[in-house]
Structures are given as C-alpha cells and as structure tokens.
C-alpha positions in Angstrom: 43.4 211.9 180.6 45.2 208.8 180.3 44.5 208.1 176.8 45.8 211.5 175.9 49.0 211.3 178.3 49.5 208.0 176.2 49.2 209.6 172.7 51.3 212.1 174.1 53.9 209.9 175.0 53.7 207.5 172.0 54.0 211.1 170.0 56.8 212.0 171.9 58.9 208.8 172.1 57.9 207.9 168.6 56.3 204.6 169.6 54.0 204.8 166.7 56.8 203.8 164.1 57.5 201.3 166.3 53.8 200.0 166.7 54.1 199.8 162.7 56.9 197.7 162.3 55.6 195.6 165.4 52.5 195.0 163.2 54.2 194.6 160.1 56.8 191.8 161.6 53.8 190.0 163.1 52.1 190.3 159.8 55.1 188.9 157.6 55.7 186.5 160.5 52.2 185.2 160.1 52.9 184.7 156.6 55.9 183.3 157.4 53.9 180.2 159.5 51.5 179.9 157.1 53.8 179.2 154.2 55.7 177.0 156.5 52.9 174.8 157.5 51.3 174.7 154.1 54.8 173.3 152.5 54.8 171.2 155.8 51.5 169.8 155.2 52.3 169.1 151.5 55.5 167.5 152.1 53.6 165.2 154.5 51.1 164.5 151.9 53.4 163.7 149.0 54.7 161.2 151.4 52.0 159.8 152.4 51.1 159.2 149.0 54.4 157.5 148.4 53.8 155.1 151.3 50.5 154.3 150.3 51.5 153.9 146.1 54.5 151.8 147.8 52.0 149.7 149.3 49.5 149.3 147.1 52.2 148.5 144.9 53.1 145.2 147.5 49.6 144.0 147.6 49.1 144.0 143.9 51.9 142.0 143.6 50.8 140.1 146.6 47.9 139.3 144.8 49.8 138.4 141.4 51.6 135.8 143.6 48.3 134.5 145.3 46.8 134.3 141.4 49.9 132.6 140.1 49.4 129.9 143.4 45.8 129.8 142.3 46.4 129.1 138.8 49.2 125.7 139.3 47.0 124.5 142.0 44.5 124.4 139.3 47.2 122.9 137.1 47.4 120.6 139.7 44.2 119.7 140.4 43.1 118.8 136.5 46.5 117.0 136.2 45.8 114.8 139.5 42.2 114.4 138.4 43.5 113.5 135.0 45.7 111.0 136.9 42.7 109.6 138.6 40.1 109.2 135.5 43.2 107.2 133.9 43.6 104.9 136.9 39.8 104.3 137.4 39.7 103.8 133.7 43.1 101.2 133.9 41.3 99.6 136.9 38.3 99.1 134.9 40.0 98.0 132.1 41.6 95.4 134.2 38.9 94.2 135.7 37.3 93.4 132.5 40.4 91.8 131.2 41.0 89.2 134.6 37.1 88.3 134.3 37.7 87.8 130.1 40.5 85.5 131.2 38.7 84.0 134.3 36.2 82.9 131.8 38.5 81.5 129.2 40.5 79.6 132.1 37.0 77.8 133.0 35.8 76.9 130.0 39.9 75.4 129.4 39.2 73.6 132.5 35.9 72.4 131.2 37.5 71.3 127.8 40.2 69.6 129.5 38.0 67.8 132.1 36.3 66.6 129.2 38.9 65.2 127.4 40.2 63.6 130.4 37.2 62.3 131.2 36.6 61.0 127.3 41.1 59.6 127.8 39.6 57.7 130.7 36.9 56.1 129.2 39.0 55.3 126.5 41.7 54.0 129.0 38.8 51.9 130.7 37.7 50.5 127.1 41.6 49.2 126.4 41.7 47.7 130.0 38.3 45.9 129.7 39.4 44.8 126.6 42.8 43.9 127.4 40.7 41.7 130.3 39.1 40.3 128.1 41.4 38.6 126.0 43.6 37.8 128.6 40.4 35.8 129.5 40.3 34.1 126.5 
C-alpha cells in the first residue's frame, strides 16, 4: 500500500521529472569531479616533473663542478709530483756535484801538501847549505 500511495504521489506531484534531472545533475556532477581531478592530478604531475628535471638538472651540473675539481686536482697532483721528481733529481744532481768537488779539493790538498812538503825540503837543503859555508 505504501509503495502504490508513493507512485501515486510521485504521479501526481510529478516527482518523476524531478527524480530525472536529480539523476542527471548527479551524473554531469560526477563528471564534473572526475574531469576536475584528472586535470588536478595532471597539473600536479607536469609539476612534479618540472621539479624533478629542475633538479636533476642541479646535480648534473653538481657533478660537472665536482669533475672539473677532480680534473685540476689531477693537474695539480702531476704538476706537484712533476715538481718533486725535478727536486729529487736537482738534489741528486747536487750531491754528485759537492762529492766531484770534495774529491778534487783533496786531491788539491794532497798536491799542495806535496809541494810544500818538496818547498821545505828544498828550504832545509839551502839552509844546511848555507850552514855550511858559513862554516867554512
């Protein structure tokens, strides 16, 4: 009985039209939401992608930076190793020099200890000659 009072009533008051567009407005409405949230959700993925090119953008060049670091610290390195080879090689160098002249000095110092010692005997010659004429 109540179900027929109803249709009677929804008959009556034209309710069904009504029901209709009720159903229609929560259909476009729907729609609506769903067209909404799908250019929502692509808006926030196109920015997303942004941020995330943006930053991959930064840490390649980061990285460029960091390579370019890398590469004149290498400079760096060969040149001061460079540097050191040369001064070991100087040092050596040096060292064989001073012992080259070392030696020469003593053997001058032999020469001239021998011709001092050959002026002396000389010298004591003249003097033991001189005594002996005086003598005479």
């Amino acid at each position: 009985m109540k179900i027929l009072f109803k249709k009677f009533m929804v008959r009556i008051l034209g309710l069904s039209d009504i029901s209709d567009m009720i159903l229609s407005s929560k259909k476009r409405q729907k729609q609506l939401d769903e067209k909404y949230w799908t250019e929502k959700i692509q808006e926030i993925k196109l920015h997303l992608n942004r941020e995330h090119s943006l930053e991959l953008q930064e840490k390649d060049a980061q990285i460029a930076m960091l390579e370019d670091s890398i590469r004149s610290y290498k400079g760096r390195e060969k040149e001061l190793d460079s540097r050191e080879y040369n001064t070991k090689r100087q040092s050596k160098d040096n060292s064989f020099m001073a012992t080259r002249i070392s030696s020469q000095v003593e053997e001058l110092g032999l020469m001239i200890m021998k011709f001092v010692g050959e002026m002396k005997g000389i010298k004591d010659d003249a003097e033991f000659n001189k005594l002996k004429i005086e003598s005479k």
